[in-house]
MARKE-379043 format. One record per residue (C-alpha): x, y negated, z negated; residue number from 1. Coordinates in nm, 2 decimals, padded with zeros to 4 digits. Example, Ala and Ser with C-alpha at 12.3 -4.5 7.8 and 13.67 -1.06 7.14 Angstrom:
2
((01.23, 00.45, -00.78), 1)
((01.37, 00.11, -00.71), 2)
***
This chain:
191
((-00.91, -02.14, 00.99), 1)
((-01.16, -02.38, 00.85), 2)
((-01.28, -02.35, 00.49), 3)
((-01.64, -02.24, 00.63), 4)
((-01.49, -01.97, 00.85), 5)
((-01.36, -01.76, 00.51), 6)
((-01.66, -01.58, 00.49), 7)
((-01.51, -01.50, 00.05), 8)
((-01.53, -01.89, 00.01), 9)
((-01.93, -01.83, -00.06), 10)
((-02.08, -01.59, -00.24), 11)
((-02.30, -01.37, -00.01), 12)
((-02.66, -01.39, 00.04), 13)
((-02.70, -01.05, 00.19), 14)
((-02.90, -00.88, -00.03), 15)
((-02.72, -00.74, -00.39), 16)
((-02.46, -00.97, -00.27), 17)
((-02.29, -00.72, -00.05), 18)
((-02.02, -00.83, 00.15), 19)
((-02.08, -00.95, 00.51), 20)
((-01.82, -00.66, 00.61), 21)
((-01.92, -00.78, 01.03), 22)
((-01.78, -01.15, 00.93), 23)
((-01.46, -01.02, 00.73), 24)
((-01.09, -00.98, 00.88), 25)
((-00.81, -00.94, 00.75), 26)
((-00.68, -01.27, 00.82), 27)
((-00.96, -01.37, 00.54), 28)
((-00.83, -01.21, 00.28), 29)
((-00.49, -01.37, 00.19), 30)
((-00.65, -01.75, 00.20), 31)
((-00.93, -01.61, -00.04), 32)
((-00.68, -01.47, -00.27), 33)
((-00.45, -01.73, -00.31), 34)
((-00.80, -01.96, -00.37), 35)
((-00.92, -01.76, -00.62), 36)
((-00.63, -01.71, -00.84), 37)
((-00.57, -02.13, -00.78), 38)
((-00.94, -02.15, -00.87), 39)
((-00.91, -01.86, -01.20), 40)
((-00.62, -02.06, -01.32), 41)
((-00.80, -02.42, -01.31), 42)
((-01.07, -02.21, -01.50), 43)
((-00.89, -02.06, -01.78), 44)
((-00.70, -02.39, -01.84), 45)
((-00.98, -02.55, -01.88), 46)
((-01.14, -02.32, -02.12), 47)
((-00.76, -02.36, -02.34), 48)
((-00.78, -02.70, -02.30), 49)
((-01.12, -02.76, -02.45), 50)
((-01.13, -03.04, -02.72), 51)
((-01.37, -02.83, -02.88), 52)
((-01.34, -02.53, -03.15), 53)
((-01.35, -02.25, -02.99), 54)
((-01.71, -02.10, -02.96), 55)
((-01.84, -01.76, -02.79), 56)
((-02.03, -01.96, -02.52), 57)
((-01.74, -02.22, -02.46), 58)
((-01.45, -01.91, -02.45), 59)
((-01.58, -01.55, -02.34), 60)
((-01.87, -01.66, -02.16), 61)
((-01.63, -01.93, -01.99), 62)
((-01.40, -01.68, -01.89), 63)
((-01.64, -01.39, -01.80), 64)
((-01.79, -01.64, -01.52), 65)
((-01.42, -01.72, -01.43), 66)
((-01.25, -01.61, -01.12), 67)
((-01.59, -01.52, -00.88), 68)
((-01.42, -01.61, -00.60), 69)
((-01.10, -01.34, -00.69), 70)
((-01.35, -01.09, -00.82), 71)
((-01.53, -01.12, -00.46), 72)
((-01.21, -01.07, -00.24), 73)
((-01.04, -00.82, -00.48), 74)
((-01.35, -00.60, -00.45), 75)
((-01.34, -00.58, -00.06), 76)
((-00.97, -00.56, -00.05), 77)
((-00.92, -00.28, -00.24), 78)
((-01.19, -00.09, -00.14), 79)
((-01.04, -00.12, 00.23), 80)
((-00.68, -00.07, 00.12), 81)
((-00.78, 00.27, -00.01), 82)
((-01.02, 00.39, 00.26), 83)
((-00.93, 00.20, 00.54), 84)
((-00.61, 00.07, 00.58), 85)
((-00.40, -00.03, 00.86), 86)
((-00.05, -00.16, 00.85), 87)
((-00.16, -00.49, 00.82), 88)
((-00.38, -00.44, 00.53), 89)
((-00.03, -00.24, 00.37), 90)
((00.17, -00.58, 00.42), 91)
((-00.05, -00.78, 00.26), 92)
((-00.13, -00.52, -00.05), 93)
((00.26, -00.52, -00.12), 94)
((00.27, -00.88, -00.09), 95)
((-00.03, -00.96, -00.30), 96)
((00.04, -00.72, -00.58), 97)
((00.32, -00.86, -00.79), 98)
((00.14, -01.18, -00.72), 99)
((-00.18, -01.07, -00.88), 100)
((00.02, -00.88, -01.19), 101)
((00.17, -01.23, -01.25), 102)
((-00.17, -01.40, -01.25), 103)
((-00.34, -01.12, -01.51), 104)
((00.02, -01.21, -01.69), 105)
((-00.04, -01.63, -01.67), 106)
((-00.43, -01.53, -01.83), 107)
((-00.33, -01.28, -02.07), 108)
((-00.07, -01.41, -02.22), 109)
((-00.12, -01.79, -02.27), 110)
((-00.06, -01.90, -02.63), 111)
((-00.33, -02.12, -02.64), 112)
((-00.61, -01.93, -02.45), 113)
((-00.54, -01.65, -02.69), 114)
((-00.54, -01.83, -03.01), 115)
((-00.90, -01.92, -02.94), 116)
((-01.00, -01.56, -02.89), 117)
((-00.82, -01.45, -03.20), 118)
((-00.96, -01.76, -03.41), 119)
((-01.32, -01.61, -03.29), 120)
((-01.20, -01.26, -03.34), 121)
((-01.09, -01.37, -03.70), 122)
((-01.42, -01.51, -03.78), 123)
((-01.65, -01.27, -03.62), 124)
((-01.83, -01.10, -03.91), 125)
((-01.94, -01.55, -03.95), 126)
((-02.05, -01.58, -03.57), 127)
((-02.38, -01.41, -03.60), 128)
((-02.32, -01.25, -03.28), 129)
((-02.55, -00.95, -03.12), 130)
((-02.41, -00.60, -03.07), 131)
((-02.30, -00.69, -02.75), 132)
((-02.17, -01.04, -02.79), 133)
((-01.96, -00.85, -03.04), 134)
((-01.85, -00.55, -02.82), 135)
((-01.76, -00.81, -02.60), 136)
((-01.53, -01.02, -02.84), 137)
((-01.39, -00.71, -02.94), 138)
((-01.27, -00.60, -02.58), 139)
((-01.13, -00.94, -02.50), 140)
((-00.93, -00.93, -02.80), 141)
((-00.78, -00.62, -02.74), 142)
((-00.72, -00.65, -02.43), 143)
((-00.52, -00.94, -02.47), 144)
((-00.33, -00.80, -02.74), 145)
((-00.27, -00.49, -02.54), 146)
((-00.14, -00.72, -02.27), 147)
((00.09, -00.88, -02.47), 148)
((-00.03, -01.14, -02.62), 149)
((00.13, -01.09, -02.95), 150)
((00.47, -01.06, -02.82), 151)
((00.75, -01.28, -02.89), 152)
((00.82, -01.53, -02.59), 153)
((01.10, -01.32, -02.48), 154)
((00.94, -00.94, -02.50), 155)
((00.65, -01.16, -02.29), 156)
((00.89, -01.22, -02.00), 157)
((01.04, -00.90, -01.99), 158)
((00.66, -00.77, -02.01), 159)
((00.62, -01.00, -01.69), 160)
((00.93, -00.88, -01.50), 161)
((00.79, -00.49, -01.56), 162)
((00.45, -00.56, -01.44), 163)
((00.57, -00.70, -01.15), 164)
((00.80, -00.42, -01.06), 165)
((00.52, -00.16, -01.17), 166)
((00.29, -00.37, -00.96), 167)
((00.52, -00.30, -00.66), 168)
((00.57, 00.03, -00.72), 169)
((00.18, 00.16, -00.77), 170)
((00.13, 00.00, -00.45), 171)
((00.38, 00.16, -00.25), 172)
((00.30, 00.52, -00.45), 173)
((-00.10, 00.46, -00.34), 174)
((00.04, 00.39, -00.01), 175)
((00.27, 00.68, 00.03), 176)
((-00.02, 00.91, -00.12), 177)
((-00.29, 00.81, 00.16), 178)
((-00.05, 00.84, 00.41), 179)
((00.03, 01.19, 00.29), 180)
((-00.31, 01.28, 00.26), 181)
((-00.44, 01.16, 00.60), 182)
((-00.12, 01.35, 00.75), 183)
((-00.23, 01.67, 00.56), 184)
((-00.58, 01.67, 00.68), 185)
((-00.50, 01.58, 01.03), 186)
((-00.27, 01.86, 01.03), 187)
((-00.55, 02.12, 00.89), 188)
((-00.74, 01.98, 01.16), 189)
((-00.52, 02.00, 01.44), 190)
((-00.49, 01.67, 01.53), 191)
***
């Protein structure tokens, strides 16, 4: 499949930017993903690896316009895994989800990506930001710390190791759920 025939590799220009569901298979999906969590990771290492102090612009409003591409296929994906799955979709959903765990892990808790939010955070009352530059700042921060960012090196991997596994799990309890469900209401219906 060429680049150009991934119809996630764009953003759409149907209008709202829905999806062009009659251009999307599943064979999509998978080169998208692993594209737009190379893509989010080039991202967010670029924002850490800015020479300069961290600012609001050059840190959350970096990372808010990271990962588009991931964002776009994520969206779609899920949306189809929970309302219309097949056993392919299922395959790839188990594969993909440890794999996108361990890529919110990679963001979330990078040393250096999170000392620039906390540096902001530390200084915000001096940032002059608006009420929703704030609420922002605010999220980020605890999001990350919620994620783990505070933990030593060690509790980090063994917070990476349980995401995974939960990861795994969550998917295969969604699947087992659906399945249940359709089988209840086919047998209410008599099919």
């Amino acid at each position: 499949m060429q680049p150009a025939d991934n119809p996630f590799f764009a953003p759409s220009d149907l209008p709202y930017s829905l999806p062009p569901f009659d251009r999307i298979g599943v064979e999509h999906y998978l080169p998208a993903f692993r594209r737009g969590m190379t893509d989010q990771r080039a991202e967010v290492a670029a924002i850490a690896a800015d020479p300069e102090p961290p600012s609001f612009e050059n840190t959350l409003v970096a990372l808010e316009r990271s990962g588009r591409l991931l964002e776009r296929v994520s969206a779609v994906f899920f949306n189809q895994a929970s309302s219309d799955t097949n056993p392919e979709v299922e395959r790839l959903q188990e594969e993909m989800a440890p794999q996108l765990a361990a890529h919110s892990d990679a963001i979330h808790l990078d040393p250096v990506l999170f000392a620039r939010i906390d540096e902001l955070h530390r200084n915000r009352d001096r940032l002059g930001l608006d009420a929703e530059s704030l609420w922002l700042l605010e999220r980020y921060h605890t999001d990350f710390v919620r994620a783990g960012a505070r933990l030593a090196p060690a509790d980090q991997d063994r917070l990476r190791a349980l995401n995974e596994e939960l990861s795994a799990l969550s998917t295969t309890f969604q699947q087992h759920l659906l399945a249940d469900t359709n089988f209840f209401f086919q047998a209410e219906d008599g099919i």
